[in-house]
N, C-alpha and C positions, 0 to 999 in steps of 0.2 A: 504493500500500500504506500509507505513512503517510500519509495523507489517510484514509481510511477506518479505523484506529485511532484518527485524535483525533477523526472525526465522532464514533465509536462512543463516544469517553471521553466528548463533549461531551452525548450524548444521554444517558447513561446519570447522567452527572453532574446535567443537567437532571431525570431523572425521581425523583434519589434527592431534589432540592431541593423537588420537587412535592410527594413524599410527603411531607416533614417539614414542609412547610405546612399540610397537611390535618392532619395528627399537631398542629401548635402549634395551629391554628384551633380543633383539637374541643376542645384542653387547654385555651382559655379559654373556647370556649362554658360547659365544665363548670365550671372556677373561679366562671364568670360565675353558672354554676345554683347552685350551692352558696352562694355569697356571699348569692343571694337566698333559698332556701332561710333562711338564720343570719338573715336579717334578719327572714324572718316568723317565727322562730319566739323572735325574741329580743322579737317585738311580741306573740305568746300565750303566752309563759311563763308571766306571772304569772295569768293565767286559769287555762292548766292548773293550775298550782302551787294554786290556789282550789280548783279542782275536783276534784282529787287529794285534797286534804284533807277 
């Protein structure tokens, strides 16, 4: 009986750690998108800013 309560902790503990792996990995693929994102558009600003005017 307790053998199969802490498999159970153990498993369940492992899958909550899985999730919040995938959860941190997307969180900096996006960081990652964004940052590139800022950075192209911090290299066509001043074109827009030209061609806005």
């Amino acid at each position: 009986m307790k053998k199969t309560i802490f498999g159970n902790v153990k498993m369940v503990a492992k899958a909550g750690s899985d999730k919040e792996r995938k959860l941190k990995s997307q969180i900096r693929k996006q960081k990652k998108l964004i940052k590139e994102l800022k950075n192209t558009i911090r290299i066509y600003a001043p074109y827009m800013k030209f061609s806005n005017e």
